[in-house]
C-alpha positions as CSV (number, residue, x, y, z in Angstrom):
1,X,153.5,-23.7,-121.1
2,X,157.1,-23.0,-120.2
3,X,156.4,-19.6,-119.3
4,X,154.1,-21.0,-117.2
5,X,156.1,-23.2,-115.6
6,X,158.6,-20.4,-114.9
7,X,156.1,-18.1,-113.3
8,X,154.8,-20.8,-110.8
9,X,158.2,-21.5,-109.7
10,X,159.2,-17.8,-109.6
11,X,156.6,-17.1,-107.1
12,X,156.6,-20.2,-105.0
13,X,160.9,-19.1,-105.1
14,X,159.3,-15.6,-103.8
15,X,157.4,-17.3,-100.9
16,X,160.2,-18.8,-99.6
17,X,162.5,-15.7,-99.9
18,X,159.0,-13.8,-97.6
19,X,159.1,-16.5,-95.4
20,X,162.5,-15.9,-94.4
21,X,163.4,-19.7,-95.0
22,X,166.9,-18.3,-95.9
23,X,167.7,-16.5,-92.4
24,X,166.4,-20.1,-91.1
25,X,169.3,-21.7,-93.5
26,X,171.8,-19.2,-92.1
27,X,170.6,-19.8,-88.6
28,X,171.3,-23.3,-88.9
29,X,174.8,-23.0,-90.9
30,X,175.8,-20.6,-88.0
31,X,174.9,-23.3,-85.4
32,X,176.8,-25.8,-87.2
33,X,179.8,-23.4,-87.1
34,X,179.0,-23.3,-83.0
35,X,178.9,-26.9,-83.2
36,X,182.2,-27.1,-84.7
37,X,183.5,-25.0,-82.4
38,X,182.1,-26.8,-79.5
39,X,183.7,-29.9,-80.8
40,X,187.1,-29.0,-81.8
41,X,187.3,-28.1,-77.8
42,X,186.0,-31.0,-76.6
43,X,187.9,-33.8,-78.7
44,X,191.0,-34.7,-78.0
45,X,192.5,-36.8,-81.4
46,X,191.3,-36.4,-84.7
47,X,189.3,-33.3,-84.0
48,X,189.3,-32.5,-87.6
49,X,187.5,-35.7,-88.4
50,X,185.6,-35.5,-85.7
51,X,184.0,-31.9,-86.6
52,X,183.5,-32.7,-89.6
53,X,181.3,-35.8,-89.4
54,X,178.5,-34.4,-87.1
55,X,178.7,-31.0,-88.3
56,X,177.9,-33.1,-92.3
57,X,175.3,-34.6,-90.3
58,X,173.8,-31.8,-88.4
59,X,173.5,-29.9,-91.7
60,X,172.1,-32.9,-94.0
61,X,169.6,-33.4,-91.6
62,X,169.0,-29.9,-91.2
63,X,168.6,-29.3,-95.1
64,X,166.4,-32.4,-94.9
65,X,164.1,-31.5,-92.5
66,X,163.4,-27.3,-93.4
67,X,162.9,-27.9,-97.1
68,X,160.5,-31.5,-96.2
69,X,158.8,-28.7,-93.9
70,X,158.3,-25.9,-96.4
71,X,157.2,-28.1,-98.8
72,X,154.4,-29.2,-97.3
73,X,153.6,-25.9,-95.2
74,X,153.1,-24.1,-98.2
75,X,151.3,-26.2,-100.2
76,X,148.5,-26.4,-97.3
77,X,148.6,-22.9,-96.8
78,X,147.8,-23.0,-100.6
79,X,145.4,-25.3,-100.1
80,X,143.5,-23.4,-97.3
81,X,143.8,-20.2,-98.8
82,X,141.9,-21.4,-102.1
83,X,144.9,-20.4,-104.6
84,X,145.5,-24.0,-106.3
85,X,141.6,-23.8,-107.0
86,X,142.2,-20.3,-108.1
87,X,145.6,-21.3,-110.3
88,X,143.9,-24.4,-111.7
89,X,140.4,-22.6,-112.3
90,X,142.7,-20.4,-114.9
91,X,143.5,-21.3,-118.3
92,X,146.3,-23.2,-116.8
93,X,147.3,-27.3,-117.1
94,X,148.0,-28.9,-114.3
95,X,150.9,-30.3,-115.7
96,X,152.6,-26.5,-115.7
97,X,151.4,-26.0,-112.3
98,X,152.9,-29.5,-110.9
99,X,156.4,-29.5,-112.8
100,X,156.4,-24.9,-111.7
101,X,156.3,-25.9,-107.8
102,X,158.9,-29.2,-108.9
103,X,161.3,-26.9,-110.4
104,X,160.6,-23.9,-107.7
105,X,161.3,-26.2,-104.7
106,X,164.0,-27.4,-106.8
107,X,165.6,-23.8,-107.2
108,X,165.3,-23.3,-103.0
109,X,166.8,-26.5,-102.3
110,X,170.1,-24.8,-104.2
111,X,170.0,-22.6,-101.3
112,X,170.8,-25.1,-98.1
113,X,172.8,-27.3,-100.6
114,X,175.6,-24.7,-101.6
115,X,175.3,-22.7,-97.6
116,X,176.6,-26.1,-96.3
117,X,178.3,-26.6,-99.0
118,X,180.8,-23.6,-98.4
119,X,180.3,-24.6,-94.5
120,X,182.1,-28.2,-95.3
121,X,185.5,-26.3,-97.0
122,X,186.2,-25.6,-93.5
123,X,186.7,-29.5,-92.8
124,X,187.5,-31.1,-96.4
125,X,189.1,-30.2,-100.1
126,X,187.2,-28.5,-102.4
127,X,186.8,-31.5,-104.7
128,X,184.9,-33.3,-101.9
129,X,183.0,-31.0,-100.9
130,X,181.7,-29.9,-104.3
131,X,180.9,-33.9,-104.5
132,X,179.0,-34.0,-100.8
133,X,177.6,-31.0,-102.1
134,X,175.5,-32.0,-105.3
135,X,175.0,-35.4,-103.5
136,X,173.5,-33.0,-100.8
137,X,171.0,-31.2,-104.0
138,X,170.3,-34.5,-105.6
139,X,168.8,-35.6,-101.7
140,X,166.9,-32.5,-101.3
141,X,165.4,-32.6,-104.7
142,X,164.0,-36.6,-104.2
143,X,162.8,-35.1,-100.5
144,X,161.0,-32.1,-101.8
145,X,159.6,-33.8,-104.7
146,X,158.5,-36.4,-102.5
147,X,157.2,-34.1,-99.6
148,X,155.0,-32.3,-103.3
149,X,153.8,-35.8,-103.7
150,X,152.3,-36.5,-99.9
151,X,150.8,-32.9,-99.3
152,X,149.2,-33.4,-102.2
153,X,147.5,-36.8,-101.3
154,X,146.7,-36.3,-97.7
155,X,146.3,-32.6,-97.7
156,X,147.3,-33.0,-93.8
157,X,150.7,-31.3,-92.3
158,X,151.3,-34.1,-89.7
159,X,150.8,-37.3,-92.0
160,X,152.0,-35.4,-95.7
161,X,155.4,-34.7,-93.3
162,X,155.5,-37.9,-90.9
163,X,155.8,-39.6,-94.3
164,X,158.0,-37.6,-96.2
165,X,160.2,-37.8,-92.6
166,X,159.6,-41.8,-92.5
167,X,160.7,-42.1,-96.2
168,X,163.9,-40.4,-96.1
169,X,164.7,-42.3,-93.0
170,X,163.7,-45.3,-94.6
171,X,165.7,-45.2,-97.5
172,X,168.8,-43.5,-95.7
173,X,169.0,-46.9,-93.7
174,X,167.5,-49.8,-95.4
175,X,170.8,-51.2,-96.3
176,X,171.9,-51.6,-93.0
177,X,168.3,-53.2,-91.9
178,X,169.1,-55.6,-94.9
179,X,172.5,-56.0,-94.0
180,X,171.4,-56.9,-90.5
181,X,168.5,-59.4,-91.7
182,X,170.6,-61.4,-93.9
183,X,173.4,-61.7,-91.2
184,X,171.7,-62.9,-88.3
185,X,171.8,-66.3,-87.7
186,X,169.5,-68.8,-84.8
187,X,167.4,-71.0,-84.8
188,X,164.1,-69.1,-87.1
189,X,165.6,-69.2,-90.2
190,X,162.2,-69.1,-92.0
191,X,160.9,-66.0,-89.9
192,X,164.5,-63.9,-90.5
193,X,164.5,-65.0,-94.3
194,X,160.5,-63.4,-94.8
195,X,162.1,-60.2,-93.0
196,X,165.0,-60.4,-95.3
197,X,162.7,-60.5,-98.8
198,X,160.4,-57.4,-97.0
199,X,163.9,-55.5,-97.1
200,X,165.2,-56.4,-99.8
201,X,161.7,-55.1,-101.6
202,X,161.9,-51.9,-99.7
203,X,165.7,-51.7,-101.2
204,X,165.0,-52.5,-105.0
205,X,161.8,-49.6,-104.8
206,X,163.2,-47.1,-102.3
207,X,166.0,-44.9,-103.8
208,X,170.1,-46.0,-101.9
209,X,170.0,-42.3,-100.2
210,X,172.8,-43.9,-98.1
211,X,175.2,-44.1,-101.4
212,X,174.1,-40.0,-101.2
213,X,176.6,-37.4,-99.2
214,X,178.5,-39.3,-97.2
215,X,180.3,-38.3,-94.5
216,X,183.4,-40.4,-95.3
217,X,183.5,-38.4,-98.1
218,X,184.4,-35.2,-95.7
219,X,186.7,-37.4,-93.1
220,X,188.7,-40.0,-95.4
221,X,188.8,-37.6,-98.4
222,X,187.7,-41.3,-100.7
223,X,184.9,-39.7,-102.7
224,X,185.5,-39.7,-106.5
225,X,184.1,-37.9,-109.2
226,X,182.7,-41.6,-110.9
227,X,180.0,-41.9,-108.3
228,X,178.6,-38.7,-109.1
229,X,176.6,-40.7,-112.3
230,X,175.0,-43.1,-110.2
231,X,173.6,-40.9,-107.7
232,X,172.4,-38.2,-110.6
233,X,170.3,-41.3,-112.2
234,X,169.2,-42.6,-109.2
235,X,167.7,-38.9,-108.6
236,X,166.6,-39.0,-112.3
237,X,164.6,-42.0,-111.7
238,X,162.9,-41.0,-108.7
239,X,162.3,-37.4,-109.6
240,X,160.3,-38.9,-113.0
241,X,158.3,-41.3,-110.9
242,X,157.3,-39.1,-108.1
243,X,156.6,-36.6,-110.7
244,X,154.3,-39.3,-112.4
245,X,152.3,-40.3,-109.5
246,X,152.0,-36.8,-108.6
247,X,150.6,-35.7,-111.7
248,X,148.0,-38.7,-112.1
249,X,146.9,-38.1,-108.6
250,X,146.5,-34.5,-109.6
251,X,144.4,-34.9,-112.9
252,X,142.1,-37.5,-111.4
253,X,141.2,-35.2,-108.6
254,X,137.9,-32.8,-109.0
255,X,139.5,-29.4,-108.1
């Protein structure tokens, strides 16, 4: 089964090198270089800082947002070409085939994660940007695994990637909407308390992706090597329960 695994993931690895997803990764660390550019000329204090804040952000978001897009691309391309019926029509468990594409979009995200990486010496110390930058692979891995999970339950481009989209941005800001509902005070107590338990559910099941690559990290040098654990279970946790659902969503469809 593990040679399997490793041949499903080498090849999905392959489609991604034929698609030229990594001249697209360059593209965008190169713009993110312009952008730096364009900023250091424009600020007048703190330019440093200033760079390096939006450039983190342009290139988190860009990471995000070409690896939630290949994900689900590819696996309806697969899907209209026939080649999961022809994988899975093989002597072949769906188990291997599920965790070969996990580990495969797992290998590309390695890709983005260390180019932008590199790209955030130019603004920070090594140390923190080696920690933005596994924070950066831990994020792409929950994305990706989660983009797996929606292509593979709506079999649709727009809704498998609107959701994967709406679930990043959902658990990238949840804390503030929670900070905000439990701070407001007026006169409907009763009506900002229901909002307050709806996002304080949404925080204790989606994963804290705003405790993931900050950009204070880059611009106040405070990250630290102990928050590195947190955010590896976190990504653990999520990985083994998008993985789960995936793979029961898999086996009780007729293929």
């Amino acid at each position: 089964m593990l040679k399997q695994i490793r041949s499903i993931a080498y090849y999905t690895l392959l489609e991604a090198l034929r698609n030229r997803l990594v001249w697209l990764i360059v593209a965008v660390a190169l713009a993110g270089l312009g952008l730096g550019g364009f900023l250091d000329s424009l600020a007048i204090t703190e330019s440093r800082q200033v760079q390096a804040a939006l450039v983190a952000a342009f290139a988190r978001l860009g990471a995000v947002f070409m690896l939630a897009t290949f994900v689900v691309t590819s696996m309806a391309r697969e899907f209209n070409d026939k080649g999961q019926e022809l994988l899975l029509a093989l002597a072949l468990p769906r188990a291997a085939y599920l965790l070969g594409k996990l580990l495969g979009y797992a290998a590309i995200a390695l890709v983005p994660a260390t180019l932008f990486g590199l790209l955030m010496l130019l603004y920070a110390p090594p140390l923190q940007a080696a920690l933005w930058t596994v924070s950066l692979l831990c994020e792409l891995w929950i994305v990706a695994g989660f983009g797996l999970l929606c292509i593979l339950t709506f079999k649709n481009v727009m809704a498998a990637l609107g959701a994967a989209l709406a679930f990043y941005l959902g658990a990238r800001s949840v804390a503030a909407f929670q900070l905000m509902a439990h701070g407001q005070t007026g006169e409907h107590g009763a009506s900002q308390r229901v909002i307050g338990a709806v996002f304080d559910a949404l925080g204790a099941i989606l994963p804290r992706l705003d405790q993931f690559t900050r950009t204070e990290w880059l611009v106040y040098h405070s990250g630290a090597v102990a928050e590195l654990p947190a955010i590896v279970a976190q990504t653990a946790i999520c990985m083994a329960l998008i993985g789960a659902v995936a793979l029961f969503d898999l086996y009780r469809k007729n293929i």
